[in-house]
C-alpha positions as a printed NumPy array, in Angstrom:
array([[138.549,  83.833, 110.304],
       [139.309,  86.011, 112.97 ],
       [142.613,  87.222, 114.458],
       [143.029,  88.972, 117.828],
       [146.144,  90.757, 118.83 ],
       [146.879,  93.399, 121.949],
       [149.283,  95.776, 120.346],
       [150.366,  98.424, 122.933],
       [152.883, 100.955, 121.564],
       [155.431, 102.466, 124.359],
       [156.818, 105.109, 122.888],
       [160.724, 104.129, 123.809],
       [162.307, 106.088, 121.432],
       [160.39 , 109.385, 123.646],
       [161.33 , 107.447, 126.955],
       [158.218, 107.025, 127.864],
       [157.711, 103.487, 129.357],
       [153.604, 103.789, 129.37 ],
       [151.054, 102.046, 127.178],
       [150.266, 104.835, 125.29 ],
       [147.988, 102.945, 122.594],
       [146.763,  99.514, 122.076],
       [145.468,  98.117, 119.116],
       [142.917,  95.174, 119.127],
       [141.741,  93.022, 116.631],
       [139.114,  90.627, 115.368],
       [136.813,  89.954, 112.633],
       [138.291,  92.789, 110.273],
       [137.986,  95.688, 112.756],
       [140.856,  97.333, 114.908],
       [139.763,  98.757, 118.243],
       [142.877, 101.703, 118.754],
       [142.838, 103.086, 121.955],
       [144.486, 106.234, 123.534],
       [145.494, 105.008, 127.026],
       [146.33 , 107.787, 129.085],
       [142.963, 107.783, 131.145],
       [144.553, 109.865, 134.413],
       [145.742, 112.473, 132.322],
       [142.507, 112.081, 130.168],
       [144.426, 110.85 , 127.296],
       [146.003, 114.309, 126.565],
       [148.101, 114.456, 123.585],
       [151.71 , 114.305, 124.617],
       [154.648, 114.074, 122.421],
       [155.112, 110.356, 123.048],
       [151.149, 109.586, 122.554],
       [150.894, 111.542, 119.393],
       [153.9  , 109.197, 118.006],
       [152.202, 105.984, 119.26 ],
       [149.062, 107.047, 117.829],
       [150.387, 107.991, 114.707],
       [152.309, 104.358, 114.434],
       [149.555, 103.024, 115.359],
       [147.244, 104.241, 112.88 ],
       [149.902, 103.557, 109.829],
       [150.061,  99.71 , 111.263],
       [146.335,  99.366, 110.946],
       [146.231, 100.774, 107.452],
       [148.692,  98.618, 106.04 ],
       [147.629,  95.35 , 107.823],
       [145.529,  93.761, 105.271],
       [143.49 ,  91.853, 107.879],
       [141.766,  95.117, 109.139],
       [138.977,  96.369, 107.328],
       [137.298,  99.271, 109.055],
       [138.793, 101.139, 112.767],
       [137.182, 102.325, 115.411],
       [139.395, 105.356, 117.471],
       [138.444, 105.737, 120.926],
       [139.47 , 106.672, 124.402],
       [140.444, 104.843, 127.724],
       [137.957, 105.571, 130.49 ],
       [134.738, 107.123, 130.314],
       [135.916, 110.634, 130.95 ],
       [137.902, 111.581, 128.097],
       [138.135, 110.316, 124.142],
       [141.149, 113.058, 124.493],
       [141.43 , 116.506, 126.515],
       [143.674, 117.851, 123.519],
       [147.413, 118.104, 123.273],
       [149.272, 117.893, 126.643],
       [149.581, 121.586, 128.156],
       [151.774, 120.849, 131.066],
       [154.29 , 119.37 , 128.287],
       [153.85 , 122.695, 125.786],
       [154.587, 124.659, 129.081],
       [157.834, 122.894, 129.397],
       [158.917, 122.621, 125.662],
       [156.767, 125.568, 123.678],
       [154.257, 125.99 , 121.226],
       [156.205, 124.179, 118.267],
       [154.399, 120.852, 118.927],
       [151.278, 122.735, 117.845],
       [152.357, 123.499, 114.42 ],
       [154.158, 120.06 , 113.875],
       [153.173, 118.559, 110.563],
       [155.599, 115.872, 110.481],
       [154.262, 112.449, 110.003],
       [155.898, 110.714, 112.936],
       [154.387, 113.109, 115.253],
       [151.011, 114.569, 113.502],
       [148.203, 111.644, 114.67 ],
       [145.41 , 114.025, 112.839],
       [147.109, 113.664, 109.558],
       [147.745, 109.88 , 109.959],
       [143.664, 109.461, 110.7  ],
       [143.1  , 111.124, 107.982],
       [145.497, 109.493, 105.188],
       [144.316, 106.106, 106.701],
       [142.436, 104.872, 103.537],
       [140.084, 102.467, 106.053],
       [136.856, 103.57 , 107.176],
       [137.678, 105.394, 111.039],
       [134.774, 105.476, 113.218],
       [135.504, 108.044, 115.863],
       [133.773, 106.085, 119.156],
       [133.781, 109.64 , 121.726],
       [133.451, 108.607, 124.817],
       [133.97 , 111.478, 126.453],
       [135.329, 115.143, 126.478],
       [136.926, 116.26 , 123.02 ],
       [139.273, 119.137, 123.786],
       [140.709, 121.658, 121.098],
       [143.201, 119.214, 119.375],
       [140.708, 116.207, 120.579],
       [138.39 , 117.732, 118.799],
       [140.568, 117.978, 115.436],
       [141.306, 114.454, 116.18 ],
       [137.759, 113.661, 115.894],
       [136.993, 115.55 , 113.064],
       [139.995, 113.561, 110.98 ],
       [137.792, 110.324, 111.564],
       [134.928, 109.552, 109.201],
       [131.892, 108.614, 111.365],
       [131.386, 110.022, 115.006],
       [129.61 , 108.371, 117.032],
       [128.997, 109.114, 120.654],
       [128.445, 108.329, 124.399],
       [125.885, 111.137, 126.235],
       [128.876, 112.406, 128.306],
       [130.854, 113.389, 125.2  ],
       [131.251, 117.139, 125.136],
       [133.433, 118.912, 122.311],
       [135.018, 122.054, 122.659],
       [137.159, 124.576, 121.08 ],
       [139.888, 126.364, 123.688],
       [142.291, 127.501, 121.121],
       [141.11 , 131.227, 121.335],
       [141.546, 131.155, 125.524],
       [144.626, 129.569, 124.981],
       [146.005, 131.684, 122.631],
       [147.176, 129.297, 120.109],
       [145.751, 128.86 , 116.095],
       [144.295, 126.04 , 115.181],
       [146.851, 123.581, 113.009],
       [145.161, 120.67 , 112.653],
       [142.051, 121.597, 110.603],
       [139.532, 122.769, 112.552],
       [139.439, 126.429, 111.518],
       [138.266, 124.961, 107.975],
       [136.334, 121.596, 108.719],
       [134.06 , 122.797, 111.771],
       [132.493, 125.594, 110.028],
       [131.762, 123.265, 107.186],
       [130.26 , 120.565, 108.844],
       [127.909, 122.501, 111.411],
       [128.213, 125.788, 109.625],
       [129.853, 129.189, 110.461],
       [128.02 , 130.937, 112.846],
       [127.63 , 127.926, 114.748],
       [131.47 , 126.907, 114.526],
       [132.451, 130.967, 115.436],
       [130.282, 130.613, 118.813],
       [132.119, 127.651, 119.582],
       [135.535, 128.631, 118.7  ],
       [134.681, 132.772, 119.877],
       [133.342, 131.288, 123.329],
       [135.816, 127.971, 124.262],
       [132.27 , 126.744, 125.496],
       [131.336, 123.311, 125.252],
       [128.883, 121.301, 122.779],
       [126.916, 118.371, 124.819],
       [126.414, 115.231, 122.883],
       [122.76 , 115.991, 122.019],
       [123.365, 119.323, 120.469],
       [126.226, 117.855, 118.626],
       [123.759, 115.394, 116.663],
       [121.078, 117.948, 116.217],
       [123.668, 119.851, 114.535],
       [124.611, 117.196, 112.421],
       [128.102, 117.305, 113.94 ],
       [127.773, 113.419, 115.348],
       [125.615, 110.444, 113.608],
       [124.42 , 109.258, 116.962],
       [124.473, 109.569, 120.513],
       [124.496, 106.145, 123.073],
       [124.487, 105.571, 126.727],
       [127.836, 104.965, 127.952],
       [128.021, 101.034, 127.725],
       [126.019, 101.124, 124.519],
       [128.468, 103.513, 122.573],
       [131.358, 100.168, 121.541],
       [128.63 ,  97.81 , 120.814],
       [126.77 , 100.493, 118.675],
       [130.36 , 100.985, 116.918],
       [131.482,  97.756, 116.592],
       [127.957,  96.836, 115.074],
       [128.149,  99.759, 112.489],
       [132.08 ,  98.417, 112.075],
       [130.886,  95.31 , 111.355],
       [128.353,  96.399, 108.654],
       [131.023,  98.434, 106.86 ],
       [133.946,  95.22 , 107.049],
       [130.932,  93.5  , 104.404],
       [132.773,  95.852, 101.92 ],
       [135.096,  95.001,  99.965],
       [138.45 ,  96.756, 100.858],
       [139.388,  97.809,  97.662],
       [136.165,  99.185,  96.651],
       [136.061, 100.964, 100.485],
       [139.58 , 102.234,  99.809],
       [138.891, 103.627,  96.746],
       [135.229, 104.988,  97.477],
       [136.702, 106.914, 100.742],
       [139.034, 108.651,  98.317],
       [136.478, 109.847,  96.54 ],
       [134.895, 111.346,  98.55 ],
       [137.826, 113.109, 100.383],
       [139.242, 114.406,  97.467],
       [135.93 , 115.992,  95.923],
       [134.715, 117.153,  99.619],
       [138.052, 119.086,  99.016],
       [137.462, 120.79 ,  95.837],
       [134.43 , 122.963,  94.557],
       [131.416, 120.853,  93.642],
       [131.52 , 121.536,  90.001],
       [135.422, 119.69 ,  90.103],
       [133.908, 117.115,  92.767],
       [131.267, 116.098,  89.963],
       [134.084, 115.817,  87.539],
       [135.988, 113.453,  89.651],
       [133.37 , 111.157,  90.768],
       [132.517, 111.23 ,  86.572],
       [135.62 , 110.463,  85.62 ],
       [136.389, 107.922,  88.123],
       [133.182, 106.199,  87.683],
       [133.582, 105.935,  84.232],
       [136.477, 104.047,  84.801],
       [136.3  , 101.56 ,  87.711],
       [132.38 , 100.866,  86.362],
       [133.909,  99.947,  82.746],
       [135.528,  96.881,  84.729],
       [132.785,  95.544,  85.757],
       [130.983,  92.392,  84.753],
       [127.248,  91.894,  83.87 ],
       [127.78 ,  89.145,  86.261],
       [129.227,  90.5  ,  88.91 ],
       [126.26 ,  93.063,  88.842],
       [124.089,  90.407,  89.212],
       [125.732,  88.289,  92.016],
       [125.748,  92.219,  93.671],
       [122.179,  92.818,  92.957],
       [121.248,  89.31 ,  94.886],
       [123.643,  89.507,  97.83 ],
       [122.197,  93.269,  98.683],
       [118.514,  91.983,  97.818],
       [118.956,  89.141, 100.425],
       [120.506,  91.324, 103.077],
       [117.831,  93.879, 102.403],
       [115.53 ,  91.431, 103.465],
       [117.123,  90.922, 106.785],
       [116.988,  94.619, 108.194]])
């Protein structure tokens, strides 16, 4: 059955009276958009609340199965957190790790599968919002880049610690040494995106791959992403330990039967791709 909503979170409590973020939708996937497209969906105060509301909503709501995070327009996904607004009100929005206002942290504790969809330029905290999803994919005018060093401000939101282990450290010191940018093709021969699209292609490519992952069942995906996270966190040796221990436990649970309805459904759709 599908359900389609337009969620669009305004921020009142910041005064803000814009559409900061909607949320869409249907079949078991939720589309959640950053909507500032003439500021190129910078991160103000009242976006990163929406954002981070938004995300919570989509975790809880037991009709969505996998998201897809993306940007309005074709020019941005997100140019980073809003500079005119730190130049008003300081640096202390950099460094704020409270839930309400920290939309990296609420990717990242969403226990869905988050396909990152950039569309275009990831910026310095754009870019740490991309790393918090769990699949990029992008369009071939995405560029990422790392401005913290010109700006003068440290990293807070991870990306010190995850870029240099995704894509390696010398690569992730040029980036973050020079503040230059990363074109989409270099980004997946670096292993730093799956895929690269043209422009119209990159939602139908992610819904597609959304779509794939929604077959799952939610419990299972829930518990599988956690997994991972938590031994991708630790040293390998403890990772191993975890996944044993873990394993040994959800696997006692299962039926010979249920193995065997599982062996016939993936044998059939193997047959199909």
């Amino acid at each position: 059955m599908t359900r389609q909503t337009d969620n669009r979170f305004d921020a009142t409590q910041t005064g803000s009276a814009a559409n900061l973020v909607t949320i869409e939708i249907a079949d078991g996937i939720a589309t959640v958009t950053l909507n500032r497209p003439n500021a190129m969906n910078a991160l103000s105060q009242a976006l990163r609340v929406a954002l981070s509301q938004a995300m919570r909503q989509v975790d809880r709501d037991d009709a969505v199965r996998v998201v897809i995070l993306t940007g309005a327009g074709m020019r941005a996904f997100t140019a980073g957190l809003d500079l005119k607004e730190l130049g008003q009100n300081g640096l202390g929005a950099a460094n704020d790790q409270h839930p309400d206002s920290n939309p990296v942290r609420a990717v990242e504790q969403c226990g869905k599968p988050v396909i990152g969809a950039i569309n275009g330029v990831a910026i310095t905290g754009g870019f740490e919002l991309a790393l918090a999803c769990d699949v990029l994919l992008a369009s071939e005018t995405a560029r990422f880049a790392d401005t913290h060093a010109r700006v003068g401000v440290m990293p807070g939101w991870g990306l010190s610690q995850k870029l240099s282990r995704l894509i390696g450290t010398y690569r992730a010191k040029e980036l973050s040494f020079s503040g230059n940018f990363l074109d989409a093709a270099t980004a997946e021969k670096w292993g730093l995106v799956n895929r690269v699209y043209a422009p119209d292609a990159l939602m139908p490519a992610a819904r597609r791959l959304a779509a794939d992952m929604a077959q799952v069942d939610p419990g299972f995906s829930r518990a599988y992403k956690k997994l991972i996270d938590d031994g991708y966190a630790t040293s390998f040796a403890e990772g191993m330990a975890t996944e044993h221990a873990r394993s040994s436990a959800a696997n006692a649970a299962v039926t010979p039967d249920a193995v065997e309805a599982a062996r016939n459904a993936v044998t059939a759709r193997g047959r199909t791709q």
